[in-house]
C-alpha positions as CSV (number, residue, x, y, z in Angstrom):
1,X,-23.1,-89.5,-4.7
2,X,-26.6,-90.3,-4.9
3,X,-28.1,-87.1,-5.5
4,X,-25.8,-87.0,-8.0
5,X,-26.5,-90.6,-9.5
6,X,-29.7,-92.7,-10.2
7,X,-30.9,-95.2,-7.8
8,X,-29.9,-98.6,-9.3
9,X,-32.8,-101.4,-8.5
10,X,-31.2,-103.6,-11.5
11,X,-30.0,-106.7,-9.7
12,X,-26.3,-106.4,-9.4
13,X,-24.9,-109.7,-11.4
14,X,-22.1,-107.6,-12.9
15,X,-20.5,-106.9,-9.6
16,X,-20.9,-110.6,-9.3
17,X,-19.3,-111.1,-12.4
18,X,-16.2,-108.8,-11.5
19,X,-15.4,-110.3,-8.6
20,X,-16.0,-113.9,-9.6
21,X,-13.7,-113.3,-12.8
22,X,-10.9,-111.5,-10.6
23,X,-10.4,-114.1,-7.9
24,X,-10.9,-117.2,-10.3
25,X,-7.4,-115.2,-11.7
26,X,-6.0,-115.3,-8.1
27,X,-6.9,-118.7,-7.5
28,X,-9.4,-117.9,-4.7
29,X,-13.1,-118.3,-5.7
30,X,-14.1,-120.7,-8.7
31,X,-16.3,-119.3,-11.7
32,X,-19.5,-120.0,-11.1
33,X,-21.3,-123.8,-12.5
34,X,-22.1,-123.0,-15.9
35,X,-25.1,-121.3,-16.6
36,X,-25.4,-120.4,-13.2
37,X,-25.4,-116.6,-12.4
38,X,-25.7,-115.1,-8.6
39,X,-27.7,-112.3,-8.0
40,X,-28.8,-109.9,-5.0
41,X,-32.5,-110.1,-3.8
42,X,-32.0,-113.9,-5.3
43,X,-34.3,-116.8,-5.4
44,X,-33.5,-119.3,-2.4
45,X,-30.1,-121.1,-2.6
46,X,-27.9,-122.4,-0.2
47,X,-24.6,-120.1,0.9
48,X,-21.8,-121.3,-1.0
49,X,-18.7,-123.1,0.5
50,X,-15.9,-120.3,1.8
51,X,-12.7,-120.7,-0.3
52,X,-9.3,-119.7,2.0
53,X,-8.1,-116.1,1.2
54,X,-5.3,-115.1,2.4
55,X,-5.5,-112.5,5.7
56,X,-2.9,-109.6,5.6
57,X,-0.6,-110.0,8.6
58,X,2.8,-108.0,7.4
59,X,4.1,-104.6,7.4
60,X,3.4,-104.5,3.5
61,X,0.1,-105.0,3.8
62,X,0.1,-101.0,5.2
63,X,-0.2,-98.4,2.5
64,X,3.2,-97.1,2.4
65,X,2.6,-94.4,0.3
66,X,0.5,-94.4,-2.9
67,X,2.7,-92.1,-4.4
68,X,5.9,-90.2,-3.3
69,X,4.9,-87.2,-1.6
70,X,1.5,-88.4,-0.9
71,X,0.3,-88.8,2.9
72,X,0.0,-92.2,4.0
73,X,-3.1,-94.2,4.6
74,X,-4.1,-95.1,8.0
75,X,-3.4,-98.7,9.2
76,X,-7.0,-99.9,9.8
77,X,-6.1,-103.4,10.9
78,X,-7.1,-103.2,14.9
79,X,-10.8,-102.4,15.8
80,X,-13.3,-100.4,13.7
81,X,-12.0,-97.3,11.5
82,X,-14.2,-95.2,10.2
83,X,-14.7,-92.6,6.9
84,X,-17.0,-89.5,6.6
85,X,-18.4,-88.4,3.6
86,X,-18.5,-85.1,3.0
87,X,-18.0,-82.1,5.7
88,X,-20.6,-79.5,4.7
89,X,-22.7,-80.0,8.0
90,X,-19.8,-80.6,10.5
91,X,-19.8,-77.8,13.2
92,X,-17.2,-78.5,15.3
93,X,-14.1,-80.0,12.9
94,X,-11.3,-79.7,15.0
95,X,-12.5,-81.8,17.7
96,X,-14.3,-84.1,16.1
97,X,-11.3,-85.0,13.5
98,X,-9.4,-87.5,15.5
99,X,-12.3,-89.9,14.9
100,X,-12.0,-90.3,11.1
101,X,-9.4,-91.5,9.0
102,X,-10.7,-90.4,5.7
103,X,-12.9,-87.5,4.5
104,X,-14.5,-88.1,1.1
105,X,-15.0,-84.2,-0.3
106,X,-13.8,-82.0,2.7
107,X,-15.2,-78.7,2.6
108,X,-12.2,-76.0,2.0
109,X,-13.1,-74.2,4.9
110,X,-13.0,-77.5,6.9
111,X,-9.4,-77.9,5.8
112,X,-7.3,-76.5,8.4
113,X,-9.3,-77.6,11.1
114,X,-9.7,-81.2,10.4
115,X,-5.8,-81.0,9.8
116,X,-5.5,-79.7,13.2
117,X,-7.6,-82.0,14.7
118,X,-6.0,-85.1,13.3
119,X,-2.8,-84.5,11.4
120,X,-3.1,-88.0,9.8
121,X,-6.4,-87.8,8.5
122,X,-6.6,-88.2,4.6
123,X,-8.3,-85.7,3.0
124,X,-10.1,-85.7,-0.5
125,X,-11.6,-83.1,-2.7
126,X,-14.8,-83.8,-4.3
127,X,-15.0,-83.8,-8.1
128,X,-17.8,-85.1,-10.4
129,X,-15.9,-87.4,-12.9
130,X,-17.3,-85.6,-16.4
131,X,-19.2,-82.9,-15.5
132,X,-18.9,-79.6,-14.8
133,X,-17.8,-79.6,-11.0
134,X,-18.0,-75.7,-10.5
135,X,-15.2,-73.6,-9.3
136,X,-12.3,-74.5,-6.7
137,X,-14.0,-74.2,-3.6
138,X,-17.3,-73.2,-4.8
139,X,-19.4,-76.2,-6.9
140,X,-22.6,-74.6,-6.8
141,X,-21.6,-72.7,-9.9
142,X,-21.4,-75.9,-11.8
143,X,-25.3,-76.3,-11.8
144,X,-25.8,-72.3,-12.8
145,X,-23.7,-72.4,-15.8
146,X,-25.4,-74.2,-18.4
147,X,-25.3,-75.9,-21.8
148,X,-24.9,-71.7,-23.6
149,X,-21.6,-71.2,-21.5
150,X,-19.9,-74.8,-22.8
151,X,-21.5,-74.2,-26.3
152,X,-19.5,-71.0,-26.3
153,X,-16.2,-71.7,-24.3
154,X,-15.8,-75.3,-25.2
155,X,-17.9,-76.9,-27.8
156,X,-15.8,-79.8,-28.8
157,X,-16.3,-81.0,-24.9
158,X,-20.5,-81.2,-24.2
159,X,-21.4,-84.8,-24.6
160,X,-24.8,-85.8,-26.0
161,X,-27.2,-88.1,-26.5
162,X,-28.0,-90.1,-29.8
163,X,-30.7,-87.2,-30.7
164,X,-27.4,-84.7,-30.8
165,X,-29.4,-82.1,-29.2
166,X,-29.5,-83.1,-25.6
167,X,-26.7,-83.2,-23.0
168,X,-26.5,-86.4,-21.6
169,X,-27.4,-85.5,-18.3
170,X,-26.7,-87.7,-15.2
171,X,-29.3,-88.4,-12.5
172,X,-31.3,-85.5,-13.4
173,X,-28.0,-82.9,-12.4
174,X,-28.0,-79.8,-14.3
175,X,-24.4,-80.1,-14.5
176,X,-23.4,-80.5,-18.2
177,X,-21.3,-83.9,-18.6
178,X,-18.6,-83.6,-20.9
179,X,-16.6,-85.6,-22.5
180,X,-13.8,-87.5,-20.8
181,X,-11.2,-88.8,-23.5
182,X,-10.8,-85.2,-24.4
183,X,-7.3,-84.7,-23.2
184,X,-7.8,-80.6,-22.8
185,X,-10.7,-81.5,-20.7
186,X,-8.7,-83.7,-18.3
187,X,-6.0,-80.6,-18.3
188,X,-8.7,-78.6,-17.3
189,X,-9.9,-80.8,-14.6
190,X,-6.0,-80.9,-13.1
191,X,-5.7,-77.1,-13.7
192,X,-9.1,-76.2,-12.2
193,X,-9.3,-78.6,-8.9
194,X,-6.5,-80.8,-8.4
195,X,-3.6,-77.7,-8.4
196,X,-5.0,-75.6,-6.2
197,X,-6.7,-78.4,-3.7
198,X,-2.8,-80.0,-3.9
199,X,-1.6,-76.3,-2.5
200,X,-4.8,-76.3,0.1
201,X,-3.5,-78.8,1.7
202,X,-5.8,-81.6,0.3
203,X,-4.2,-85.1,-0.2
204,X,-6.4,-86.8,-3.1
205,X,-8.9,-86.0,-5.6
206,X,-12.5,-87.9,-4.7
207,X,-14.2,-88.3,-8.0
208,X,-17.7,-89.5,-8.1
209,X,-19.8,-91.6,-10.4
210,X,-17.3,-93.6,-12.1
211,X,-19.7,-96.0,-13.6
212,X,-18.6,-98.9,-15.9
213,X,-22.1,-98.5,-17.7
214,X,-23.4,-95.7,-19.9
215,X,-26.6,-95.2,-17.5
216,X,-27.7,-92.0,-18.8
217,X,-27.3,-92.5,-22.6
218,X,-24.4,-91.0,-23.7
219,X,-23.5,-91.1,-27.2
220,X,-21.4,-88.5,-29.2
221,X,-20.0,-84.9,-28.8
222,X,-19.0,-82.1,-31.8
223,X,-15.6,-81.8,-33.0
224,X,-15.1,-78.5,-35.1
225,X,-19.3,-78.7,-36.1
226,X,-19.2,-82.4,-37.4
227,X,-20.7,-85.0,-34.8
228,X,-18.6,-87.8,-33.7
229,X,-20.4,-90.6,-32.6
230,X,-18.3,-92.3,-29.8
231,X,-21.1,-94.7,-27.8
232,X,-23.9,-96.4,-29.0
233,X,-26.1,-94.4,-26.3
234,X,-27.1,-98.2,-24.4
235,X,-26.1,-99.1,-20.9
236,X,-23.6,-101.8,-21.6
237,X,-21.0,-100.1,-24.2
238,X,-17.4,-101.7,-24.3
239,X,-16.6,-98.1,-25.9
240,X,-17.8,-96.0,-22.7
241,X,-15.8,-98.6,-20.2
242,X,-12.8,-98.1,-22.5
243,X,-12.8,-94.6,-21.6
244,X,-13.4,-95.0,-18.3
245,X,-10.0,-96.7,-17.8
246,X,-8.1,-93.5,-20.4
247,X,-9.9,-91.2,-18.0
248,X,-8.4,-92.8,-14.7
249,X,-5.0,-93.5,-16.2
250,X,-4.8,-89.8,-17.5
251,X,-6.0,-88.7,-14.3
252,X,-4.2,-90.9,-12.1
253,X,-0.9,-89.9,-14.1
254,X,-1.1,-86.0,-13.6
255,X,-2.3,-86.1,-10.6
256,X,0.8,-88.0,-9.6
257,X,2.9,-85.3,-11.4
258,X,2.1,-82.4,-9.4
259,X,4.4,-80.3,-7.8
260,X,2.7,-81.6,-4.5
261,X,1.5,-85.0,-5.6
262,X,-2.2,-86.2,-4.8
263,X,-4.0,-89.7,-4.9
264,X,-7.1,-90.6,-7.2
265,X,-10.1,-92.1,-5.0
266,X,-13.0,-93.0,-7.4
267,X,-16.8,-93.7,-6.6
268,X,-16.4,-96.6,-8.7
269,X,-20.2,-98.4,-9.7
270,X,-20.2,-102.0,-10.7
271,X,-23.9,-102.1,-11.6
272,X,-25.7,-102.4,-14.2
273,X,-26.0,-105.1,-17.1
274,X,-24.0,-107.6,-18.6
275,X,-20.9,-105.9,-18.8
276,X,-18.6,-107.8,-17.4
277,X,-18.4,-111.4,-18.3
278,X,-15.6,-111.9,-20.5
279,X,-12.1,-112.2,-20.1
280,X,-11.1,-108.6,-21.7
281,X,-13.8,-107.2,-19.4
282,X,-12.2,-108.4,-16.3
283,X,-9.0,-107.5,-17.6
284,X,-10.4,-104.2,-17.7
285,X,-11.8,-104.2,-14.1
286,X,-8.3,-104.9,-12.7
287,X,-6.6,-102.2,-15.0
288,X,-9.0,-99.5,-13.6
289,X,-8.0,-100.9,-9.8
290,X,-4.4,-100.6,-11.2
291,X,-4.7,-97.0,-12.2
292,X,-7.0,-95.8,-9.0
293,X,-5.2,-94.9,-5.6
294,X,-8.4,-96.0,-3.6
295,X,-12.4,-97.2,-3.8
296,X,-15.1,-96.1,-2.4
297,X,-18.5,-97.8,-2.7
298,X,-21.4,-95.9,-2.1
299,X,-23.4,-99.3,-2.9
300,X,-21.7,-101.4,-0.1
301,X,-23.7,-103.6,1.6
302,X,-27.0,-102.1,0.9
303,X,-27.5,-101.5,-2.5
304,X,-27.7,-97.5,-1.7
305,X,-30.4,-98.1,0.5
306,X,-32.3,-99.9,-1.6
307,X,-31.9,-103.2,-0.1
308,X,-29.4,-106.1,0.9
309,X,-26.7,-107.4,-0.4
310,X,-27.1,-110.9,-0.2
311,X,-26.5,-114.6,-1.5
312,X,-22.8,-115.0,-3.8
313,X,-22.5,-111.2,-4.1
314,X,-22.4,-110.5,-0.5
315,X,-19.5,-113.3,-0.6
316,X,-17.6,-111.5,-3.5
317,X,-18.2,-108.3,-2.4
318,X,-15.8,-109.2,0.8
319,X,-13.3,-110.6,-1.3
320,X,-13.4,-108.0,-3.9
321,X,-12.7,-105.4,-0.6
322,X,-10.0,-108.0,0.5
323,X,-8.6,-107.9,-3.1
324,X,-8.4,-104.4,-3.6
325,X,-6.7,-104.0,-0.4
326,X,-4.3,-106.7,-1.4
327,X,-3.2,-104.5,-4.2
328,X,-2.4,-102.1,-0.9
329,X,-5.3,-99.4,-1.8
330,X,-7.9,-98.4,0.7
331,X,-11.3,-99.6,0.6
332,X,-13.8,-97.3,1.9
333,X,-17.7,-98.8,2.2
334,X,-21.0,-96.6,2.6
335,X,-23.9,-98.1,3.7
336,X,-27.4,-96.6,3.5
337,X,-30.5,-97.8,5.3
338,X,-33.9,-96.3,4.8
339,X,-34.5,-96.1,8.2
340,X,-33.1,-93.4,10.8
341,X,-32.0,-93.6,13.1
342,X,-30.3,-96.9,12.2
343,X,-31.5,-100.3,14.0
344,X,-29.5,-102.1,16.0
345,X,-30.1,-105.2,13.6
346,X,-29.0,-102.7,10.2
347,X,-26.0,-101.7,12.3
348,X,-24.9,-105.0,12.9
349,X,-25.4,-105.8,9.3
350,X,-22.9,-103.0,8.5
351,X,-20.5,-103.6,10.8
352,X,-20.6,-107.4,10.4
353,X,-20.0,-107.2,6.6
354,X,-17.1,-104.5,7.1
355,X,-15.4,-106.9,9.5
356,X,-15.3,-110.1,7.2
357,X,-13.0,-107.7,4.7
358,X,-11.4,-105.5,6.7
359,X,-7.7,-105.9,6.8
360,X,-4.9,-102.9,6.9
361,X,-6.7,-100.1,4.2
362,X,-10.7,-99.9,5.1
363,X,-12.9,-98.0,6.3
364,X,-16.7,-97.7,7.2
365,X,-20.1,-95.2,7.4
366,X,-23.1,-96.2,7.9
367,X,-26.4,-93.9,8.4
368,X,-30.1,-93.3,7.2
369,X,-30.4,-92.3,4.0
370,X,-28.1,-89.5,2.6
371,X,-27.1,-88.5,6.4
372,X,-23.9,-86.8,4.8
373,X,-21.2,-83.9,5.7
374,X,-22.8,-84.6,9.4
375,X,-20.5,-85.5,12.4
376,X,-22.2,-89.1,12.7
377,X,-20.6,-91.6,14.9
378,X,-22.3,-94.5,16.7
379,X,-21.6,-96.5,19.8
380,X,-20.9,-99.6,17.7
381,X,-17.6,-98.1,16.3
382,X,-16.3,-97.5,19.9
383,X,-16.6,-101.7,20.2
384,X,-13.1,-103.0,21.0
385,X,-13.3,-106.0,18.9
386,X,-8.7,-105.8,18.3
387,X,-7.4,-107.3,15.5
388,X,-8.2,-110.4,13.1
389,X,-7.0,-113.8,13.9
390,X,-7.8,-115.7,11.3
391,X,-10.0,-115.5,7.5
392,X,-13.6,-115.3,6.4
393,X,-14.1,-119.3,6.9
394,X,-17.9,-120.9,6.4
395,X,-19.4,-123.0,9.0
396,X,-23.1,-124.1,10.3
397,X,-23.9,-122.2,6.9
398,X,-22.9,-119.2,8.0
399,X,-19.7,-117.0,7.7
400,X,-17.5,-116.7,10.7
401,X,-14.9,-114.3,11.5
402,X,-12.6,-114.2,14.4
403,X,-11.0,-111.3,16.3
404,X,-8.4,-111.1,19.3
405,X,-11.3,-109.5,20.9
406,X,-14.7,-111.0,19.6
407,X,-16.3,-112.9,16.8
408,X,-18.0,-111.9,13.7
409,X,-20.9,-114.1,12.2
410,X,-23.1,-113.2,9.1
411,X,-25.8,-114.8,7.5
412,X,-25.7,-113.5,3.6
413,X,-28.6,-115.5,2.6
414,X,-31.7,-113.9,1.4
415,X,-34.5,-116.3,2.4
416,X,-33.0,-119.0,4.8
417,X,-32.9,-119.0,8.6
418,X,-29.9,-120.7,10.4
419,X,-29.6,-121.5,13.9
420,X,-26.0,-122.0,14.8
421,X,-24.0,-123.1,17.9
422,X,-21.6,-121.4,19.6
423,X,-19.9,-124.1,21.6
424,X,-18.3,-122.7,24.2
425,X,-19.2,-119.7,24.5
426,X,-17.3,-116.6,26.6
427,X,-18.9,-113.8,24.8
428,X,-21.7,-111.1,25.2
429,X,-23.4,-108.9,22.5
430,X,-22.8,-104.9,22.0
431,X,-24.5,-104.1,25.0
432,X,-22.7,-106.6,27.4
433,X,-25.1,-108.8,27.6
434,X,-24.5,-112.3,28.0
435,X,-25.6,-114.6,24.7
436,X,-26.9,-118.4,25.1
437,X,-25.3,-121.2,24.0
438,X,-27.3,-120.7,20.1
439,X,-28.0,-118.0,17.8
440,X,-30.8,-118.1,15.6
441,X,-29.4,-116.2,12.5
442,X,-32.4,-114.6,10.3
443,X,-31.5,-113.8,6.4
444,X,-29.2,-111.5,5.9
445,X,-28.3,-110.8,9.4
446,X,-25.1,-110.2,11.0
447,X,-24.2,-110.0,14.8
448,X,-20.5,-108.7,16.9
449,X,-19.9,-110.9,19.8
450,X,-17.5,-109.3,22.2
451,X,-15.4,-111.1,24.4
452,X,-16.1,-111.0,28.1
């Protein structure tokens, strides 16, 4: 999570570049004109034409069960459903549990009672990726225990930068990263967290920060004294996206294996530079879906806070949820916004977006900035807006949704205003109030119409 990850103000072409390259396989979206690329924060251009995707009506479409022996997800397909990350400021679990269908990191002591509250709610334990994580229950200890203790229990496992000397740290955590393909590591990781949170009563492991660039310079570790230079130490490294796939297979396998099997739900960060646009590099993309039982994107809709998601990656950002989903794993969004409380314009934003992707496996949170482990629920979710009733489709430049209760409109540009027509019109806005015949849609805005 963030304070365990740098803010990323690069644009975010490569998660353009994913998407684009997965559903031109799928025969959804076409590759962009060439030369073109599609950015966030982009300069003026009109919203592209909507492409048909198919909308997940039947009973396969639930997640049955990711693994035997693995709790199933929630069915998400009528109304809002929503996720909470993190359980560290929750006072009253129990009561509060029925709310949520997902917990990403639930406090141990939190266990029982969120199980008691909700006996289907889908419980993760927190993991960093490759760094030290601390003890089972107690993670603080990860940031005490520094680069002396791995030097002397596990040298072969500290990874470095190119200068050999320093750690290649990861948003300024003192948490020593270590190095992932190392297959003792991995055992470690199973023996340390996975085996006892499988006998707590967890259902998945929720690692963090599994970025497809090398963002914080790794380059090499030691093996018996002599250096072994595995990345070149730059962001985009084929090498370090390589292991991010071994890590999540390896992972993914043993965690499957257990006595009482869990899912893997990865943090998984498309940012970053020019990574992805190449056949083998989408091939990649979907292998590491493949071999992960659930997303979650801290990024979503907001760019961590930073700003919006706009323009063609707002578009392929809802059919990358809808694709993932498709391959019957859970898609779970975060969005930040600098301001708190939220606006009623930034919720709608949030909402708006999660309701264009939403089909049987996702989930939403929205909140000012870093307003995690906190009980945090807003009217909005409460909206009973039922179930889809159709796709994403484009019309009056804008993207339209429809629901057996409502209609969801979004304007993903970043710079042009659209005023649309609702012909005829039985609906009111969130607060019941009635809405004219036209709405005049600003840049990237989004608004939930509720049937009257």
């Amino acid at each position: 999570m963030r304070q365990r990850r740098r803010r990323y103000h690069l644009v975010l072409w490569l998660q353009v570049s994913i998407v684009l390259l997965i559903f031109t396989s799928c025969g959804e979206v076409p590759l962009p004109n060439k030369g073109e690329r599609s950015v966030v924060f982009a300069t003026p251009s009109a919203v592209s034409s909507a492409v048909a995707i198919p909308v997940c009506h039947q009973a396969l479409c639930l997640m049955p069960k990711t693994v035997p022996g693995v709790r199933q997800f929630v069915d998400t397909w009528k109304d809002v459903h929503i996720l909470l990350p993190f359980t560290y400021n929750m006072q009253d679990a129990a009561s509060v549990a029925k709310y949520y269908d997902f917990i990403w990191g639930a406090s141990l002591t939190t266990v029982p009672s969120l199980r008691a509250g909700n006996p289907n709610i889908f419980l993760s334990y927190y993991i960093p990726m490759n760094r030290d994580g601390g003890d089972f229950g107690n993670s603080a200890v990860g940031k005490t225990r520094g680069l002396s203790y791995w030097q002397t229990l596990h040298p072969d496992w500290v990874l470095y930068k190119c200068d050999r000397t320093t750690p290649a740290y990861e948003i300024h955590d003192p948490n020593i990263p270590l190095n992932m393909t190392d297959e003792n590591f991995i055992n470690w990781q199973v023996q340390t967290y996975a085996t006892p949170a499988s006998q707590q009563g967890f259902d998945a492991i929720a690692a963090d920060n599994l970025n497809l660039d090398n963002a914080f310079g790794a380059c090499g570790y030691y093996n018996h004294g002599k250096w072994v230079q595995r990345y070149t130490g730059q962001s985009d490294d084929p090498q370090w996206r390589k292991d991010m796939l071994f890590w999540v297979t390896e992972m993914q396998k043993k965690l499957h294996a257990l006595p009482h099997p869990m899912a893997l739900i990865a943090n998984l960060g498309y940012y970053g530079s020019n990574t992805i646009s190449n056949p083998a590099g989408y091939q990649l993309v979907q292998q590491i879906v493949q071999h992960v039982d659930g997303v979650l994107d801290e990024s979503g809709f907001t760019h961590y806070g930073v700003g919006y998601l706009t323009d063609q990656a707002w578009i392929n950002t809802v059919r990358l949820i809808q694709y993932v989903q498709a391959q019957q794993r859970p898609y779970y969004i975060i969005d930040e916004f600098p301001a708190d409380p939220v606006s009623r314009d930034d919720a709608e934003w949030a909402l708006s977006s999660y309701l264009m992707g939403k089909e049987h496996l996702s989930a939403l949170f929205y909140s000012g900035p870093q307003q995690y482990g906190q009980d945090l629920r807003y009217p909005e979710y409460d909206i009973p807006i039922g179930m889809p009733t159709n796709e994403m489709y484009m019309q009056q430049n804008v993207y339209w949704r429809n629901y057996s209760g409502g209609l969801v409109i979004v304007n993903p540009s970043s710079l042009q205003t659209f005023t649309i027509t609702l012909g005829q019109n039985n609906y009111t806005d969130l607060d019941k109030h009635a809405v004219g015949q036209t709405l005049t849609m600003k840049p990237h805005s989004g608004v939930v119409l509720l049937k009257k």
